[in-house]
N, C-alpha and C positions, 0 to 999 in steps of 0.2 A: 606073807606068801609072795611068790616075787611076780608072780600076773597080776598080782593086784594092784603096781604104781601102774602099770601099764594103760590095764582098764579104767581105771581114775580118771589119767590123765584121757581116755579117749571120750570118758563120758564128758569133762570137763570140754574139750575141745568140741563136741557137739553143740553143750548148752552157750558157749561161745559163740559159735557158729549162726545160732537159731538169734539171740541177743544180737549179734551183730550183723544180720539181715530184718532184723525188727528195725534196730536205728536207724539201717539205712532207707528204709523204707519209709519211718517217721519224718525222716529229717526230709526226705524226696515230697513226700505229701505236706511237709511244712513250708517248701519251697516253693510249692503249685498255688500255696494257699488255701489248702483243704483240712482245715481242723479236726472235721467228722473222722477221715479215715488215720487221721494222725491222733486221734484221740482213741482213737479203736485199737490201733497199732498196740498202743503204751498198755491200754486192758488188755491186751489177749498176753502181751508180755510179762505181767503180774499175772495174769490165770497161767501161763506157763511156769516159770518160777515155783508154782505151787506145787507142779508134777512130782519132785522128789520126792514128797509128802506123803503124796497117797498113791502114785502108780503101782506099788507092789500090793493093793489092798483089792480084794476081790469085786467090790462093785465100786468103790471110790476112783480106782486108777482107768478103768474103761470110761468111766462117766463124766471124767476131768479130761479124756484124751478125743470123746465126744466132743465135749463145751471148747475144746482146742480146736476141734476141725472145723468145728461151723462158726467159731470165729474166723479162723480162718479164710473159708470159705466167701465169709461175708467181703472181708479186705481185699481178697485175690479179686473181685470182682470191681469193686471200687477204683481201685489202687493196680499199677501192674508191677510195681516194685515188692508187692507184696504175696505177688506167685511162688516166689524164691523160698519164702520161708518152708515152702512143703517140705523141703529135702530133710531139714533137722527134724523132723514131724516122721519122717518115717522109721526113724530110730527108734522113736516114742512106739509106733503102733508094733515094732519087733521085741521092745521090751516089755510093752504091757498087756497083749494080747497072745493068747494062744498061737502056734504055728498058723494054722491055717486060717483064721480068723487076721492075723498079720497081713498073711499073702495077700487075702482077699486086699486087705484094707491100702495097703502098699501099691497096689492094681489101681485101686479108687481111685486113690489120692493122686496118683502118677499122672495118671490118663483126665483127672480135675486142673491140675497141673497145665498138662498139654493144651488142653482146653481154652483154658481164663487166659495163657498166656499167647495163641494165635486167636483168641477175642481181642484181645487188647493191642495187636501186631496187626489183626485185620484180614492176616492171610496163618493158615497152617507150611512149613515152612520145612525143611528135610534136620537143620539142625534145632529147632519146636520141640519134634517129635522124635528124635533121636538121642539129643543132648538127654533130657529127665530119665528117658528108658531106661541109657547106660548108667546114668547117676544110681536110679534105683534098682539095678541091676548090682552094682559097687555097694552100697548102701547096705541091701539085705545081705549077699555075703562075708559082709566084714562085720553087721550083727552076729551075724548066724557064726562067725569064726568068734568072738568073744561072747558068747554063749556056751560054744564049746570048751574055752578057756574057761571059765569060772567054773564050769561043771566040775571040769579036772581037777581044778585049786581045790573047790568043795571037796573033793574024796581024797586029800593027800592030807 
């Protein structure tokens, strides 16, 4: 089908994205001298990895996208190199949750985001809170447009 290289290559360039805001955030906490969260880093990057596995599975893929956020979570708070990873994370909650349960979840994670990241700045700040909004603004409809693609591919 011919959406299909497209969509490939976009999921490809997400799980890039996420991997290469993991590294850089290990290699930043290896530079601090902080093992813990660079050792955290490398696990949440193996339980990510695992996602293709079971996200399309009804209680597997929510339950893996859980044990992703509160790793997550735990790093973002540690670590501030490790706020960034949200963004590849909300592709995850567009792809393996339901519409509205996404939204929700997109909401969370956006506004956890904004959070850890003027924790860690010290002050909340107009580009903080502006820059993730529009990211995850971009983010969900450029899911929400290759959702729509594959639907189409599906019935042709």
């Amino acid at each position: 089908m011919m959406t299909d290289v497209p969509l490939r290559l976009l999921s490809w360039a997400v799980h890039v994205t996420a991997f290469g805001l993991l590294a850089i955030a290990v290699v930043g906490a290896l530079r601090e001298d902080r093992p813990g969260p660079a050792a955290g880093g490398v696990l949440l990057g193996l339980l990510y990895a695992a996602g293709p596995a079971v996200q399309a599975r009804a209680v597997a893929g929510p339950a893996w996208l859980g044990l992703v956020t509160g790793g997550w979570a735990v790093l973002a708070v540690l670590a501030p190199p490790f706020v960034w990873v949200a963004f590849p994370l909300l592709f995850a909650y567009l792809h393996v949750l339901p519409l509205w349960g996404a939204m929700f979840g997109v909401t969370v994670l956006t506004s956890a985001a904004v959070v850890a990241a003027a924790w860690h700045a010290g002050e909340l700040t107009t580009p903080l809170l502006v820059g993730p909004g529009v990211a995850a603004a971009v983010v969900t409809l450029l899911a929400l447009a290759c959702k729509a693609l594959r639907a189409e591919a599906d019935r042709e």
